[in-house]
N, C-alpha and C positions, 0 to 999 in steps of 0.2 A: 533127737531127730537129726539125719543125715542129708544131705544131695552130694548127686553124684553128675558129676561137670563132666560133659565131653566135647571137646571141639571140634566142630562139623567142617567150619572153614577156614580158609589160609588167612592168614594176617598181612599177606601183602595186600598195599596198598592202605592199609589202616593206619590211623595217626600215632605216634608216638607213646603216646597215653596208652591207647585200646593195648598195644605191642606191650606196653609194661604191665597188664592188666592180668593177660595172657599169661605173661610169665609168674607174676605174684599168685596164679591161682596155680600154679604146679605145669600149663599145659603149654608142649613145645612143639606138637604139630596135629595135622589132620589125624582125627582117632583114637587122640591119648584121654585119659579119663579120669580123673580122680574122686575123691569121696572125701566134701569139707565138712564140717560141723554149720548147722543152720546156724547161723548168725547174722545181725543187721550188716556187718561189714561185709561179709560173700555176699549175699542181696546185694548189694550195691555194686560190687564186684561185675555179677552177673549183667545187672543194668544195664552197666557199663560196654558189654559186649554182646549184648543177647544176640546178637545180627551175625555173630560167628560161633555159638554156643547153643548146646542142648541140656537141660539140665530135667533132675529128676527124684522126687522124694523117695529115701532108702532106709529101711526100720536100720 
């Protein structure tokens, strides 16, 4: 099992953390989309930003 991570909004004004978050999941601006492996660690990832992230189960 897949998801597929797309960031919906801007990272300004976000903390440092959430900004390094962004970047560890692959995504550098409004749009971009990637496709990680389900794992506890993305989960937590996503947690971490859901408030600028849309995400979504991919076979």
């Amino acid at each position: 099992m897949q998801i597929k991570v797309t960031q919906t909004r801007s990272e300004i004004g976000g903390t440092q953390s959430q900004r390094a978050t962004l970047r560890g999941l692959g995504l550098k601006r409004i749009g971009d989309s990637v496709v990680k492996d389900d794992r506890p660690e993305i989960r937590g990832m996503i947690r971490t930003v859901t408030h600028l992230v849309t995400f979504e189960e991919v076979e």
